[in-house]
C-alpha positions as CSV (number, residue, x, y, z in Angstrom):
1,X,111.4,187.7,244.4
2,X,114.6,185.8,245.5
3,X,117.2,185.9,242.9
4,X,120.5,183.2,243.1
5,X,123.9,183.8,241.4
6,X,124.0,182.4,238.0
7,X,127.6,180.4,237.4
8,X,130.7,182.4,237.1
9,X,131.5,181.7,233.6
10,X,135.1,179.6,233.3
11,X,137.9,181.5,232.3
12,X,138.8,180.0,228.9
13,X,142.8,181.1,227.2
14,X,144.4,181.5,230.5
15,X,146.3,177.8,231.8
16,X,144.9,176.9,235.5
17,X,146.5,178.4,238.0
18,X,145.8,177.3,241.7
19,X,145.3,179.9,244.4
20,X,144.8,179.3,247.7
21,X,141.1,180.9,249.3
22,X,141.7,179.7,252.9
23,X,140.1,177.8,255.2
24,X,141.1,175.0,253.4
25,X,140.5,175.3,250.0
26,X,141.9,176.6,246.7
27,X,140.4,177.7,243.7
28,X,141.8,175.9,240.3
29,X,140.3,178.3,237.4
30,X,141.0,178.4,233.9
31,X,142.4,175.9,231.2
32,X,143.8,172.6,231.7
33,X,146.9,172.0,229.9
34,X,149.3,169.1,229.4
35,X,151.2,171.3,232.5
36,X,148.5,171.3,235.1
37,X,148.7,167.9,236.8
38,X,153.0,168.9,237.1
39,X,151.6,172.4,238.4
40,X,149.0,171.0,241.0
41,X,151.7,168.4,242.1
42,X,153.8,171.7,242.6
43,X,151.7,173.6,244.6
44,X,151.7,170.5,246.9
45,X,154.9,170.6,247.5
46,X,155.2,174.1,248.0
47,X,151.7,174.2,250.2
48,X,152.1,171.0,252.0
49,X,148.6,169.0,252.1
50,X,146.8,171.8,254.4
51,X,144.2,172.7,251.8
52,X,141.7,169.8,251.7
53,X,139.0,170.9,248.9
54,X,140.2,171.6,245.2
55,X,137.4,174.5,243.5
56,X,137.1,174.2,240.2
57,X,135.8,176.5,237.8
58,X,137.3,175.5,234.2
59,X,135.8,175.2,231.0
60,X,137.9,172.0,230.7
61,X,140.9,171.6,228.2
62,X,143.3,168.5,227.6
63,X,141.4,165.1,228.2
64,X,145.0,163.2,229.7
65,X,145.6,166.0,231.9
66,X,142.4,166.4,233.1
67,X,142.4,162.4,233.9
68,X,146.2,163.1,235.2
69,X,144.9,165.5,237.5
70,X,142.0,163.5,238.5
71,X,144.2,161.0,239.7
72,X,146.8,162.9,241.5
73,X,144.0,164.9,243.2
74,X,142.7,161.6,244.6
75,X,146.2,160.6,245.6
76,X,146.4,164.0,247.5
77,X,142.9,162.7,249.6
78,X,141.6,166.0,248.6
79,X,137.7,166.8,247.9
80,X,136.4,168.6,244.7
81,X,134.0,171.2,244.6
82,X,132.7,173.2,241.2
83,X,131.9,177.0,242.6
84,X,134.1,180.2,243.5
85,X,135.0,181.7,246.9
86,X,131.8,182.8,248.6
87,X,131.5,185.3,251.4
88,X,132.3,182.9,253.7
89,X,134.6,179.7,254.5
90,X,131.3,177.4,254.1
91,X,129.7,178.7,251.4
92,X,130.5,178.8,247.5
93,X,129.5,180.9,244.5
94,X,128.2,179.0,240.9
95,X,131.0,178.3,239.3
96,X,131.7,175.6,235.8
97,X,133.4,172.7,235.3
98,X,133.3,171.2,232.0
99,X,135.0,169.5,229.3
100,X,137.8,167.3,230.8
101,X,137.3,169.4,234.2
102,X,134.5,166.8,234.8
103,X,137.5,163.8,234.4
104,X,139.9,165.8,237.3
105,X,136.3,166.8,239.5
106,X,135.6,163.1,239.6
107,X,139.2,162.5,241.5
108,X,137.6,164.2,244.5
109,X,137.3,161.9,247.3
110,X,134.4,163.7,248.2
111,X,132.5,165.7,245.7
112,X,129.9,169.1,245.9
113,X,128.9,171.5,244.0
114,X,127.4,175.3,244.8
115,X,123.7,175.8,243.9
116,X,123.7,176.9,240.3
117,X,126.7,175.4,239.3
118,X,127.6,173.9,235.7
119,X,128.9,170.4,235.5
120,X,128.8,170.0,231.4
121,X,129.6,166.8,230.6
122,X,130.2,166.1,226.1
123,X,131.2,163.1,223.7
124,X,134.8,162.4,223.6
125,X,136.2,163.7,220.0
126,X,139.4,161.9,219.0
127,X,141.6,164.0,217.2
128,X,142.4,161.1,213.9
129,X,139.9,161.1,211.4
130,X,138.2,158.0,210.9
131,X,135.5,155.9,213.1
132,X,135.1,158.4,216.4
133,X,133.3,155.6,218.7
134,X,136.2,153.0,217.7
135,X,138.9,155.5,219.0
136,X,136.7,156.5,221.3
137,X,136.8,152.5,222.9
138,X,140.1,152.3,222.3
139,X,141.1,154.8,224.1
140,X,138.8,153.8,226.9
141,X,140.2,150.5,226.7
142,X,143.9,151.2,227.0
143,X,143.6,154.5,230.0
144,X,141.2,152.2,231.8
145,X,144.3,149.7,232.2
146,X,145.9,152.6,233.8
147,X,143.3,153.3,236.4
């Protein structure tokens, strides 16, 4: 019977934090906050561009900063991958990305995940009360501009 590694479930109430695995990479896990695209910029600067490959395991968090990361991630030519440090430099553990993690994964240049991996994808909620799939476009409308 051949058993695989079920996804490591994303740290939820803790604010990402970036750590660097080697050979490479560096794990981003936990919450996205309005802070994390500033943070990930940060750790640029501090880490130069070495790392190519940006792990994610996240169970999402605030829908601009996860675009805002997206796009910085892609202005860094970095890769995305949803997993955790495996026992070796080419291999990955499960790991989850969901939520607005999905919006930063997509800024990957080039994207992979581990076998077993969560990618949970949901219906944008605004937060006014009123017609949901009208704010929904709008806000579409006006961060698309942005793109």
């Amino acid at each position: 019977m051949t058993m695989f590694a079920s996804a490591a479930p994303a740290v939820a109430g803790q604010a990402m934090a970036f750590k660097s695995t080697g050979f490479f990479q560096v794990l981003a896990e936990g919450e996205i906050t309005p802070d994390t695209p500033a943070a990930f910029t940060d750790y640029l600067n501090r880490n130069g561009p070495v790392h190519l490959t940006l792990m994610f395991n996240s169970p999402g968090g605030n829908l601009m900063a996860g675009l805002a990361l997206g796009r910085e991630i892609r202005r860094a030519g970095w890769s995305t991958n949803i997993g955790t440090p495996g026992l070796s430099p080419l291999t990955s553990n499960p790991g989850e990305c969901d939520s607005s993690c999905t919006l930063a994964f997509l800024g990957g240049r080039i994207r992979s995940m581990a076998f077993g991996s969560k990618y949970g994808v949901h219906r944008f909620w605004g937060q006014m009360v009123g017609d949901v799939q009208q704010t929904t476009q709008q806000f579409a409308a006006i961060h698309c501009l942005q793109c």
